[in-house]
N, CA, C and O atoms as a Tripos MOL2 file, in Angstrom:
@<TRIPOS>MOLECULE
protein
  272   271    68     0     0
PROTEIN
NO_CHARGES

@<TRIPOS>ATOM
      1 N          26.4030    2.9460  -47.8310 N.3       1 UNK1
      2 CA         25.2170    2.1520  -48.0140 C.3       1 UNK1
      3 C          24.0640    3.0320  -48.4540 C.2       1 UNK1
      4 O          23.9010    4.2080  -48.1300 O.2       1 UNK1
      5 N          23.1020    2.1270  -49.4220 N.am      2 UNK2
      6 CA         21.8530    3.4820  -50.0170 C.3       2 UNK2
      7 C          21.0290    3.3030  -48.9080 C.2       2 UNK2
      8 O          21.3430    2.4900  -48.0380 O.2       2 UNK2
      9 N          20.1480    3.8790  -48.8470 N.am      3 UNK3
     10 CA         19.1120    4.0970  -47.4510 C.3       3 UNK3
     11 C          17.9780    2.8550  -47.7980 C.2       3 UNK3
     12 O          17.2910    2.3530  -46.9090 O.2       3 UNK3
     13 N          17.8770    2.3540  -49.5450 N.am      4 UNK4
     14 CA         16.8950    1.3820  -49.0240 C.3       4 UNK4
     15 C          17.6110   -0.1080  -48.4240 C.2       4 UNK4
     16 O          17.0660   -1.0500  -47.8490 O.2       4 UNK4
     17 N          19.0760    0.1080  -48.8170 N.am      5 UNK5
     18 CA         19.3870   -1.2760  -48.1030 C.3       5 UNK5
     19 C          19.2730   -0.7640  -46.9960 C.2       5 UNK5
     20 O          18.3710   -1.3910  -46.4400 O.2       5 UNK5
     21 N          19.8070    0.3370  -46.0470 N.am      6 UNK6
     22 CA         19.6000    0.4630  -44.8650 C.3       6 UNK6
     23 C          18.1440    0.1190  -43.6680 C.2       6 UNK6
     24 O          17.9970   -0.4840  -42.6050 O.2       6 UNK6
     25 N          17.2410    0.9580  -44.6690 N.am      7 UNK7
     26 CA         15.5600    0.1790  -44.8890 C.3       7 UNK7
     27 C          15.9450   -1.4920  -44.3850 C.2       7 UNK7
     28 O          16.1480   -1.5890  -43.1750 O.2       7 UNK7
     29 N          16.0150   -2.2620  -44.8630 N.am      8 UNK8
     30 CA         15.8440   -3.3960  -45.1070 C.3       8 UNK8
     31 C          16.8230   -4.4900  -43.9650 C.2       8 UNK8
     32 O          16.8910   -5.7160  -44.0540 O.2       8 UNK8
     33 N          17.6490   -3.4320  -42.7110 N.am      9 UNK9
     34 CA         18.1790   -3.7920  -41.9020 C.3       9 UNK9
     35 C          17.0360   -3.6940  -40.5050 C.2       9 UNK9
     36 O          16.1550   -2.8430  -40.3820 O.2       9 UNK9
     37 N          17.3280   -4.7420  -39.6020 N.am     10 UNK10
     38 CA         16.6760   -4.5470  -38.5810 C.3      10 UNK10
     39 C          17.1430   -3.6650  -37.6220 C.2      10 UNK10
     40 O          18.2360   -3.1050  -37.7070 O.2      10 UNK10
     41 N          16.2180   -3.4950  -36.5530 N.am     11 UNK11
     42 CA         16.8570   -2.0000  -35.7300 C.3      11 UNK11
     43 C          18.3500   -2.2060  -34.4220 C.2      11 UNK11
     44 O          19.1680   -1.3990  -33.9830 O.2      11 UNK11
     45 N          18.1060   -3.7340  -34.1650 N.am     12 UNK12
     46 CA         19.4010   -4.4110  -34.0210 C.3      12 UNK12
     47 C          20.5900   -3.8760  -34.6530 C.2      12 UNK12
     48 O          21.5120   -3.1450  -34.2930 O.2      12 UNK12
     49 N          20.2600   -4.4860  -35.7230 N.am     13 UNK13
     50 CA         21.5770   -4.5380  -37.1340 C.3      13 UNK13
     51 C          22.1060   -3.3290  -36.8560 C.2      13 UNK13
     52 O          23.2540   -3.0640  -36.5010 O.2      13 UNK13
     53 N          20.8500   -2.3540  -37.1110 N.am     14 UNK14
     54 CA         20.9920   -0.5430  -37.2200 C.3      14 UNK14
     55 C          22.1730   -0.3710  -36.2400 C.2      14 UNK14
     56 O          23.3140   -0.1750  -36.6560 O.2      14 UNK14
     57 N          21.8430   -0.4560  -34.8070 N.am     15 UNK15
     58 CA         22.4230    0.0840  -33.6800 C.3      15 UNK15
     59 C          23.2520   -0.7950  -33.8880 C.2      15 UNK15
     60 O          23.3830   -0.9590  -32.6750 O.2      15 UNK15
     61 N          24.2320   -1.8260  -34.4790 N.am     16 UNK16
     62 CA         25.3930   -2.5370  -34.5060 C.3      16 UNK16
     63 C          26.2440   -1.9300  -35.1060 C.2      16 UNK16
     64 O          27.4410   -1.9280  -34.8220 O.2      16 UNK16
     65 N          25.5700   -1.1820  -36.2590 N.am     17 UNK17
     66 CA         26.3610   -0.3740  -38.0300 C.3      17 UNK17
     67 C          26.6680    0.9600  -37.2350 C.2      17 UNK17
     68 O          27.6760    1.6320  -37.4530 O.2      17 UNK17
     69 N          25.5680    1.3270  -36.1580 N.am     18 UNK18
     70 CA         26.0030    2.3200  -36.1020 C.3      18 UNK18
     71 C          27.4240    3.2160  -34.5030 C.2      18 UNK18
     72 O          28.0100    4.2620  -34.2240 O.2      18 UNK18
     73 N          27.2530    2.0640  -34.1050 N.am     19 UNK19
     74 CA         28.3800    2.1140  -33.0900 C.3      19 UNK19
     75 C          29.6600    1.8030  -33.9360 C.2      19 UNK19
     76 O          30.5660    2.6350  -33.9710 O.2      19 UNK19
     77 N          29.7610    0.5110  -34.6790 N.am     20 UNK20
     78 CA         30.8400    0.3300  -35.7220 C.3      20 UNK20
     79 C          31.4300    1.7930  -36.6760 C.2      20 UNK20
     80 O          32.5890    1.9900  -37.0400 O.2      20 UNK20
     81 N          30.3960    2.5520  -36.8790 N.am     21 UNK21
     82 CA         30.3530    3.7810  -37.6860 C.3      21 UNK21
     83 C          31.0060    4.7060  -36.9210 C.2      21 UNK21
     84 O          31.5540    5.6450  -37.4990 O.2      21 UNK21
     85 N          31.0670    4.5950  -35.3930 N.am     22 UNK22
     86 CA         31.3460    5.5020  -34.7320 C.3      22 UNK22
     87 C          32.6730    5.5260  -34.0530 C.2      22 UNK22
     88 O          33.3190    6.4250  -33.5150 O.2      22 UNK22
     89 N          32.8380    4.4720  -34.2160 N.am     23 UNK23
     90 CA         34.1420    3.8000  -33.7940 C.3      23 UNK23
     91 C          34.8950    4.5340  -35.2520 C.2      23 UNK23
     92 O          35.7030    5.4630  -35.2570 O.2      23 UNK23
     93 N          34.4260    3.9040  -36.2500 N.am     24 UNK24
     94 CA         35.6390    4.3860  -37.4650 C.3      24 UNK24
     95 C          35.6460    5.8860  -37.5070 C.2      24 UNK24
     96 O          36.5620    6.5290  -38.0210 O.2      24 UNK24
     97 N          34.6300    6.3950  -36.9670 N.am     25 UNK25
     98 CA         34.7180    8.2450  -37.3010 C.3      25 UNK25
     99 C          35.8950    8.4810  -36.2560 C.2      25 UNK25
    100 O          37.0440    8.6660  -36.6550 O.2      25 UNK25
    101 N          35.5290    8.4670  -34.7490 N.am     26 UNK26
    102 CA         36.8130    8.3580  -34.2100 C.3      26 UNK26
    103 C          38.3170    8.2900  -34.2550 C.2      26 UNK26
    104 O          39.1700    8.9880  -33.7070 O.2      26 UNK26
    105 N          38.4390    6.8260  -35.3940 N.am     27 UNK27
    106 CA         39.6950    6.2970  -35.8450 C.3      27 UNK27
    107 C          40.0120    7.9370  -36.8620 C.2      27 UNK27
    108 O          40.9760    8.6880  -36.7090 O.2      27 UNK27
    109 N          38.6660    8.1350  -38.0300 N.am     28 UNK28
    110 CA         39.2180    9.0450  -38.7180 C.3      28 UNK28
    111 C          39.5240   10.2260  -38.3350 C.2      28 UNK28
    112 O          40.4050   10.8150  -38.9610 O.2      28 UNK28
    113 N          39.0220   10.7250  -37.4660 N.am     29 UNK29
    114 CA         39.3530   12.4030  -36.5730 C.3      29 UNK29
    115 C          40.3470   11.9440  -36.1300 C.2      29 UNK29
    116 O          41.2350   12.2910  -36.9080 O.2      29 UNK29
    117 N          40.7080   11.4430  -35.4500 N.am     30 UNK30
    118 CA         42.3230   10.8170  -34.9980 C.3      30 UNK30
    119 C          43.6250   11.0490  -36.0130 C.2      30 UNK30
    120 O          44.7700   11.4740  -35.8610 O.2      30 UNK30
    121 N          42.8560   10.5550  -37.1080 N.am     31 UNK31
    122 CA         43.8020   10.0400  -37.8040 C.3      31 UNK31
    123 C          44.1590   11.5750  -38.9350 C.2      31 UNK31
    124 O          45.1290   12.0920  -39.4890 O.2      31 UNK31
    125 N          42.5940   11.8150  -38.7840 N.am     32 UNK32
    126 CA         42.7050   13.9210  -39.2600 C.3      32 UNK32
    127 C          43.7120   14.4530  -38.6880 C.2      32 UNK32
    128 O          44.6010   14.9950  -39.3440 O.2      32 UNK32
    129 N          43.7230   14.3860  -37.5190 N.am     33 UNK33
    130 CA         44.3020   15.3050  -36.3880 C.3      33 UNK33
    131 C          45.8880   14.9640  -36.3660 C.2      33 UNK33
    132 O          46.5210   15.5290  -35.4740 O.2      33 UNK33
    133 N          46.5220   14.2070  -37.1400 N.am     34 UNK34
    134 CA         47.4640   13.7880  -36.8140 C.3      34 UNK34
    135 C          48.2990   13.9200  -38.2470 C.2      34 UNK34
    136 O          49.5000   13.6580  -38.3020 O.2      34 UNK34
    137 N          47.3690   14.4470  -39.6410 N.am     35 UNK35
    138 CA         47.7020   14.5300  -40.6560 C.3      35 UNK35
    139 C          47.4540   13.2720  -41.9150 C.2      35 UNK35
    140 O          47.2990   13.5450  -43.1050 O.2      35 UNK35
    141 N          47.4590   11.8930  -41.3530 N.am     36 UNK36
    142 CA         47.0150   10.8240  -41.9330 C.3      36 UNK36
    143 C          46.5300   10.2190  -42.2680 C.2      36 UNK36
    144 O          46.6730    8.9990  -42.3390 O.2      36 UNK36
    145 N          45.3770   11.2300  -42.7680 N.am     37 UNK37
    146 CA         44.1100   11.3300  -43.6040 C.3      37 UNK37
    147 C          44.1470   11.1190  -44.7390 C.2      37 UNK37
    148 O          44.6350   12.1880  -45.1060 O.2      37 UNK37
    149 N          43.9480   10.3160  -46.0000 N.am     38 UNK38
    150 CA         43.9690   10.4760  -46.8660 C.3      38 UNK38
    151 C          42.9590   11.3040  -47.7270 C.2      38 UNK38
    152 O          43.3080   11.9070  -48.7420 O.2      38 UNK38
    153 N          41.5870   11.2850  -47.2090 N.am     39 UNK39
    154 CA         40.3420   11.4250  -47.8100 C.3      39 UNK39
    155 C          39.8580   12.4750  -46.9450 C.2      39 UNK39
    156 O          39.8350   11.9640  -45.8260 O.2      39 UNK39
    157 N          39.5090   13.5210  -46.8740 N.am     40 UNK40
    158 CA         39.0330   14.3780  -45.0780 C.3      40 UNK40
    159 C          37.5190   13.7750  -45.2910 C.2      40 UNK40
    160 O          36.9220   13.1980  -44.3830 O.2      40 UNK40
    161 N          36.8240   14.0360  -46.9650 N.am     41 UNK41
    162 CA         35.4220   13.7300  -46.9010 C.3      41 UNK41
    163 C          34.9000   12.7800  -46.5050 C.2      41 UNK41
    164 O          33.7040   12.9830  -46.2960 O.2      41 UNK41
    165 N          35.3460   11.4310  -46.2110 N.am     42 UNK42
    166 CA         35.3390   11.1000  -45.7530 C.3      42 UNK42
    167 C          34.8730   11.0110  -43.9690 C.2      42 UNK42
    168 O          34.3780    9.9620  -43.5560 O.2      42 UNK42
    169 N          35.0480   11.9840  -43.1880 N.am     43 UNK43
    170 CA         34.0710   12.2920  -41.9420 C.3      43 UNK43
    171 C          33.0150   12.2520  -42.1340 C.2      43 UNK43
    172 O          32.1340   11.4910  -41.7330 O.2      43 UNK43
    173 N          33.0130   13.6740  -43.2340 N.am     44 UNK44
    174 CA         31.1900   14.0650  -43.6920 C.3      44 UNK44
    175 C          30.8030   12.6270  -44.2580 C.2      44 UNK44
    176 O          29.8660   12.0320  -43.7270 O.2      44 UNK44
    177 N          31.0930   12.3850  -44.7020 N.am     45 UNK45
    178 CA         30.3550   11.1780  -45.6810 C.3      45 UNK45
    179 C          29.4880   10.0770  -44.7850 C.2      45 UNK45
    180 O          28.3480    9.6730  -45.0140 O.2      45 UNK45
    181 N          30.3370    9.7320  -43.7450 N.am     46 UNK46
    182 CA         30.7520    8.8340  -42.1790 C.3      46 UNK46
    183 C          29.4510    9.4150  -41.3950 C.2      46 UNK46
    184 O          28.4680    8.7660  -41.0380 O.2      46 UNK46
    185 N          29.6880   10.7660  -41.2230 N.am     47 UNK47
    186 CA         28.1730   11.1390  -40.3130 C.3      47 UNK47
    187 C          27.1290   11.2590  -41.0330 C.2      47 UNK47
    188 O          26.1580   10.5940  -40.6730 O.2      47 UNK47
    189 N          27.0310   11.8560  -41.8760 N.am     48 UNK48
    190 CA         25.9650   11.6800  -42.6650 C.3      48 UNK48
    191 C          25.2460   10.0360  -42.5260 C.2      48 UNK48
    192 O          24.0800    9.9250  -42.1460 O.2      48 UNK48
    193 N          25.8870    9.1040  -42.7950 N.am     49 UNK49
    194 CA         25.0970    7.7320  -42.8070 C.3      49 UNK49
    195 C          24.8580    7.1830  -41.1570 C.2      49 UNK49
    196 O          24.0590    6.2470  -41.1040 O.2      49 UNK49
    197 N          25.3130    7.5340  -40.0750 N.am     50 UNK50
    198 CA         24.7580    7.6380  -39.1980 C.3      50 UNK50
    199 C          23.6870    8.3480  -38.8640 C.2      50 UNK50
    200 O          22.8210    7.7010  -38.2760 O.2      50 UNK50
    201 N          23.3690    9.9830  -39.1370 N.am     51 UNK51
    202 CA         22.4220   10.3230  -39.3720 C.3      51 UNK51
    203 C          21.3250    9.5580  -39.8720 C.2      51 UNK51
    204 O          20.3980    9.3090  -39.1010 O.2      51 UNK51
    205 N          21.2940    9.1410  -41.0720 N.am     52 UNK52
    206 CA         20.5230    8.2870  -41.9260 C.3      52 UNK52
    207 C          19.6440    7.3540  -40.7170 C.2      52 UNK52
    208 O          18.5360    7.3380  -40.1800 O.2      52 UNK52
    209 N          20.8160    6.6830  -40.7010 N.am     53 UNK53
    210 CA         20.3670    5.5350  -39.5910 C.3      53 UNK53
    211 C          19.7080    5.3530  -38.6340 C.2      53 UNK53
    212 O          18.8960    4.4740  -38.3440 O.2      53 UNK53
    213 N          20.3420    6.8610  -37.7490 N.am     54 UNK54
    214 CA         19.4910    7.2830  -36.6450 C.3      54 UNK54
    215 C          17.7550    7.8960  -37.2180 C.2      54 UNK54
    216 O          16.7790    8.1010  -36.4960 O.2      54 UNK54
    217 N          17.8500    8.0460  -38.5530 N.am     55 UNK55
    218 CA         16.5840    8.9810  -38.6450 C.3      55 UNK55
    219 C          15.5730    7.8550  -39.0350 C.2      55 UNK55
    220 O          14.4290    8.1600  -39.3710 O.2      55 UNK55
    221 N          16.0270    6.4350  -38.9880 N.am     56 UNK56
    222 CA         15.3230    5.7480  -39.7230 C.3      56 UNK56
    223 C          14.5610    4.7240  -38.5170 C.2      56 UNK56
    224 O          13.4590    4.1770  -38.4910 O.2      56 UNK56
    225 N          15.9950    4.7640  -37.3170 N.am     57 UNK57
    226 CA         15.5330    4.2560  -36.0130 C.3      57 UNK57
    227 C          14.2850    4.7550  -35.6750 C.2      57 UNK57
    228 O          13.2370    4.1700  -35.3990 O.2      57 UNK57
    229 N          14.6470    6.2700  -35.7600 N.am     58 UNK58
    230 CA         13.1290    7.5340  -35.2020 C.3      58 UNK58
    231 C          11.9540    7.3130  -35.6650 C.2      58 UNK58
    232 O          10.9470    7.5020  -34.9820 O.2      58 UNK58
    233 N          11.9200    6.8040  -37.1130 N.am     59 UNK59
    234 CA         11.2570    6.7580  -37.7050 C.3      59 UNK59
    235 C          10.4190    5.1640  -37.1760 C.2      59 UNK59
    236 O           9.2040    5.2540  -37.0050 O.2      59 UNK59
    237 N          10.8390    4.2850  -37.0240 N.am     60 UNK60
    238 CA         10.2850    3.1950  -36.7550 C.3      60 UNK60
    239 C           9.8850    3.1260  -35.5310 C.2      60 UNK60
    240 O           9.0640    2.2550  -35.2430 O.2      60 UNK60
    241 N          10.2900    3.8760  -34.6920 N.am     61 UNK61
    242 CA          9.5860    4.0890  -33.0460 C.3      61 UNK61
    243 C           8.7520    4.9080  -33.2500 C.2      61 UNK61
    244 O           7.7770    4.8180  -32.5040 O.2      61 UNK61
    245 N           8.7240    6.1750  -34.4200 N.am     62 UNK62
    246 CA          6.7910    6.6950  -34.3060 C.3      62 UNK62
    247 C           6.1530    5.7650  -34.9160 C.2      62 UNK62
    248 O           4.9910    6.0650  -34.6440 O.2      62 UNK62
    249 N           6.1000    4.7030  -35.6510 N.am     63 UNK63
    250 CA          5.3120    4.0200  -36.5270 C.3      63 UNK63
    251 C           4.9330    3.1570  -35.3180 C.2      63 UNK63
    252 O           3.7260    3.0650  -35.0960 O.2      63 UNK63
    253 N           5.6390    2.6160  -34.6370 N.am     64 UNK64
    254 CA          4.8710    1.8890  -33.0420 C.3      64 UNK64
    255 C           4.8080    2.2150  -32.8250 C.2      64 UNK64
    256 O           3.6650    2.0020  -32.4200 O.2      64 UNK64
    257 N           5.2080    3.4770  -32.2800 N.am     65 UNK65
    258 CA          4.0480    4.3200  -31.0750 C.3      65 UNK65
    259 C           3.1970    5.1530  -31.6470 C.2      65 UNK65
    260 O           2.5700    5.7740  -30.7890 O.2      65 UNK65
    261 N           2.8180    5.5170  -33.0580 N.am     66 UNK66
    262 CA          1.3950    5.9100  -33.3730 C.3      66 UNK66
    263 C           1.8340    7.4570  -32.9930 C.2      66 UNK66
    264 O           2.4280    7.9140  -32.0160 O.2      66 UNK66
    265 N           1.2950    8.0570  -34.1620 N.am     67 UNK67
    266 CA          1.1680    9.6920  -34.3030 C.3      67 UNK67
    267 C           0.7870   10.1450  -32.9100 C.2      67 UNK67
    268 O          -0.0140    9.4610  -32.2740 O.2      67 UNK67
    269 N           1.1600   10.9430  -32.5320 N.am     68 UNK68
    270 CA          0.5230   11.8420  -30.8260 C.3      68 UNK68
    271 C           0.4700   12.9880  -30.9760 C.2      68 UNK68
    272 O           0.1040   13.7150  -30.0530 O.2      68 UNK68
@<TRIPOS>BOND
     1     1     2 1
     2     2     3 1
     3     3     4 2
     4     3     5 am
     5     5     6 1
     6     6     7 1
     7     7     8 2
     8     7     9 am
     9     9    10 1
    10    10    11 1
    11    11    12 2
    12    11    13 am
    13    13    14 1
    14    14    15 1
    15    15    16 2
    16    15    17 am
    17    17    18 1
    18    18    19 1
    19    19    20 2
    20    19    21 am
    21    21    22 1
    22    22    23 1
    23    23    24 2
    24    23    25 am
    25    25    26 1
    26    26    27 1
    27    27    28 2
    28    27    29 am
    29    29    30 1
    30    30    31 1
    31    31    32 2
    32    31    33 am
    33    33    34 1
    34    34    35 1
    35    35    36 2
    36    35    37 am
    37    37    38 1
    38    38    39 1
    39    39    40 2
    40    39    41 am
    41    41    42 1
    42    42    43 1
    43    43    44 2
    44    43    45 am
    45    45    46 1
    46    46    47 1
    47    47    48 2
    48    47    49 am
    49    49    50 1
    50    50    51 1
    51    51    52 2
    52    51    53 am
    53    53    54 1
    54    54    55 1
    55    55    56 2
    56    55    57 am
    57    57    58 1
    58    58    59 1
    59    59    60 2
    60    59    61 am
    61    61    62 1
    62    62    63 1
    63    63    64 2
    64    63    65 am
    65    65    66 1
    66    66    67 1
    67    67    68 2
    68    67    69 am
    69    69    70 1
    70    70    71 1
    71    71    72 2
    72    71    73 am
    73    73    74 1
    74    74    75 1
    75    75    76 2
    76    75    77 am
    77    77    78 1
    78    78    79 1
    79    79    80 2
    80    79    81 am
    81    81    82 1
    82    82    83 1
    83    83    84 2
    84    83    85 am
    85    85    86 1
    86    86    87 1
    87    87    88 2
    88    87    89 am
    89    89    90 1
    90    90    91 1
    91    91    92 2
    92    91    93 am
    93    93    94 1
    94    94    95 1
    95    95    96 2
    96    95    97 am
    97    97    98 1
    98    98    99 1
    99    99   100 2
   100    99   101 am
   101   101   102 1
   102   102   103 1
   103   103   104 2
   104   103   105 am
   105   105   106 1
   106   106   107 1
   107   107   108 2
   108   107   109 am
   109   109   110 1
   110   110   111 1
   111   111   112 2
   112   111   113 am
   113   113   114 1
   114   114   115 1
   115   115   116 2
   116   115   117 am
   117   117   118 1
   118   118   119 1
   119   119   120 2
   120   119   121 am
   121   121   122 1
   122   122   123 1
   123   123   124 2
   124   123   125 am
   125   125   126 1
   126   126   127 1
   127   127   128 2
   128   127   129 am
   129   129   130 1
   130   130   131 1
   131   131   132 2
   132   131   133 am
   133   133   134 1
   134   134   135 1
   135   135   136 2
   136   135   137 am
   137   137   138 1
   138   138   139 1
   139   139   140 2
   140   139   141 am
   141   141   142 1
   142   142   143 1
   143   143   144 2
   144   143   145 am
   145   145   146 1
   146   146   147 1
   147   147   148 2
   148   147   149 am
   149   149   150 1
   150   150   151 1
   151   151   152 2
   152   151   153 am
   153   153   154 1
   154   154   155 1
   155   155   156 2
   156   155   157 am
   157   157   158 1
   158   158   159 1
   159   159   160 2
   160   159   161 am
   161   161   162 1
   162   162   163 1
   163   163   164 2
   164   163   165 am
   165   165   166 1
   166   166   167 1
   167   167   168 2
   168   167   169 am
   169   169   170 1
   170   170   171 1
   171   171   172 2
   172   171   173 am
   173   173   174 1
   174   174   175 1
   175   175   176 2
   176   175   177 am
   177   177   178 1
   178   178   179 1
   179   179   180 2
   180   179   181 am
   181   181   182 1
   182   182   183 1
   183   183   184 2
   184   183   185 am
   185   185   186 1
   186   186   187 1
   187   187   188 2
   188   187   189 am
   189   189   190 1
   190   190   191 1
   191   191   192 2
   192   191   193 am
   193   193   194 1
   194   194   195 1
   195   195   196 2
   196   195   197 am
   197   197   198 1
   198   198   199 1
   199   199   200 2
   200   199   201 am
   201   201   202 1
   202   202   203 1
   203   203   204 2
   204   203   205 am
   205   205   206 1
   206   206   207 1
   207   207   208 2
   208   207   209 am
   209   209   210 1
   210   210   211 1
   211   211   212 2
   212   211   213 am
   213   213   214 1
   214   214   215 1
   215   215   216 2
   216   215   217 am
   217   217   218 1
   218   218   219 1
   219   219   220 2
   220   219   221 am
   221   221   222 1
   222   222   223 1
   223   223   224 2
   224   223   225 am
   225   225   226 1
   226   226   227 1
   227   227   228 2
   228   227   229 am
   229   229   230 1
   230   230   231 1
   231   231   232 2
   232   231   233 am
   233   233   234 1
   234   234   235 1
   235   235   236 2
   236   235   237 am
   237   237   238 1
   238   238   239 1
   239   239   240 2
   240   239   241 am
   241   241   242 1
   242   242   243 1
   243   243   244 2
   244   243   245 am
   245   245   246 1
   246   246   247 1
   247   247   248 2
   248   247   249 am
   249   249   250 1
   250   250   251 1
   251   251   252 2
   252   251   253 am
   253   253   254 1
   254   254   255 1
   255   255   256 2
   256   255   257 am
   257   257   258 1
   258   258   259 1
   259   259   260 2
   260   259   261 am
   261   261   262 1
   262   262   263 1
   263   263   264 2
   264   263   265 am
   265   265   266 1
   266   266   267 1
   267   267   268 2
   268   267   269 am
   269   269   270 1
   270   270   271 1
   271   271   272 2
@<TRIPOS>SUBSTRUCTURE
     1 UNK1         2 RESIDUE 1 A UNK
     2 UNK2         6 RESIDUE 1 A UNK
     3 UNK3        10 RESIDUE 1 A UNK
     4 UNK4        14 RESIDUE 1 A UNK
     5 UNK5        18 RESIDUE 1 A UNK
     6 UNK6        22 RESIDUE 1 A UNK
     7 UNK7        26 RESIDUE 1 A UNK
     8 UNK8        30 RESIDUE 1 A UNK
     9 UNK9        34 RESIDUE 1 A UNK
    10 UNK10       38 RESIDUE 1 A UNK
    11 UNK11       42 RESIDUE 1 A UNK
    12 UNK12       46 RESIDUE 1 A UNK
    13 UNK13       50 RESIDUE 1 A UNK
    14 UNK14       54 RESIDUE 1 A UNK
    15 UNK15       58 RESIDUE 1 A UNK
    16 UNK16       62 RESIDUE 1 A UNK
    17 UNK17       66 RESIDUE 1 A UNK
    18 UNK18       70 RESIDUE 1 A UNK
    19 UNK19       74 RESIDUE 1 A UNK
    20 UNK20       78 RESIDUE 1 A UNK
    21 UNK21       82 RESIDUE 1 A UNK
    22 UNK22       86 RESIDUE 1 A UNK
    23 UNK23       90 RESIDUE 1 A UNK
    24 UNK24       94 RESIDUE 1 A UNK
    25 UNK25       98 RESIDUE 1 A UNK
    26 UNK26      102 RESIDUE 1 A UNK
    27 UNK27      106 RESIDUE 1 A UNK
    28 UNK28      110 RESIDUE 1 A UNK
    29 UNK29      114 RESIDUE 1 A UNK
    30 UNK30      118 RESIDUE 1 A UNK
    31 UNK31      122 RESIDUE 1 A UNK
    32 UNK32      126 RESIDUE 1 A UNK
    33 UNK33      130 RESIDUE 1 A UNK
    34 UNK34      134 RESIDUE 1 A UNK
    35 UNK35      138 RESIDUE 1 A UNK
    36 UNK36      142 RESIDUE 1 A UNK
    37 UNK37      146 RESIDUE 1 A UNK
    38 UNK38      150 RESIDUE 1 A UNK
    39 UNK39      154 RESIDUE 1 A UNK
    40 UNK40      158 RESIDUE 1 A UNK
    41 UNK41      162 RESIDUE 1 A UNK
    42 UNK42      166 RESIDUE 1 A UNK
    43 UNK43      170 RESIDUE 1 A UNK
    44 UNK44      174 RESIDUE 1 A UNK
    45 UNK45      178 RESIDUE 1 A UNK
    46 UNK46      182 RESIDUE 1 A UNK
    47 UNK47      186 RESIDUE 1 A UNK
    48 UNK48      190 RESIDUE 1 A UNK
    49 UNK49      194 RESIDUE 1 A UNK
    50 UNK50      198 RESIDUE 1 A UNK
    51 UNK51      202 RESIDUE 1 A UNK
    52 UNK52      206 RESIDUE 1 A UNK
    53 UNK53      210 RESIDUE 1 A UNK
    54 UNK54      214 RESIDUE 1 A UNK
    55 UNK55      218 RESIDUE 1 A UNK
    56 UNK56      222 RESIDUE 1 A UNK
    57 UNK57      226 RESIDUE 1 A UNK
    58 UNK58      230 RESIDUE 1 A UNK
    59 UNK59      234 RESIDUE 1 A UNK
    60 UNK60      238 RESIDUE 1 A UNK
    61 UNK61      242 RESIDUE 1 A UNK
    62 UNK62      246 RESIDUE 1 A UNK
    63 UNK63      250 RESIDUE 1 A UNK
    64 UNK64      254 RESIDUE 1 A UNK
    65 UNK65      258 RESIDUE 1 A UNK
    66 UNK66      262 RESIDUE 1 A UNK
    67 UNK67      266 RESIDUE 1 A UNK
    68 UNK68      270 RESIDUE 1 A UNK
């Protein structure tokens, strides 16, 4: 997903995509670890957009709670 659709999700949504996200990274280290990987980049690719997500959560809790 590009980051402005991600943008354009609520922080709900966010924390739904991103447990779902975490669940499949799981499935894929599993599935690393066992040889039946097709794709490895696939991980990176996987955390990376959690990252995203999480940075965008962060981002919307300083915007309510105001610079300190």
């Amino acid at each position: 997903m590009k980051i402005s659709e991600l943008r354009k999700l609520s922080t709900e949504e966010l924390n739904t995509k991103i447990s779902e996200s975490k669940r499949e990274l799981l499935d894929l280290r599993l599935k690393n670890a066992t040889g039946a990987l097709d794709k490895p980049s696939k991980i990176n690719e996987l955390k990376k957009e959690v990252a995203r997500m999480k940075t965008i959560i962060n981002e919307r809790k300083l915007e309510a709670g105001g610079n300190k």
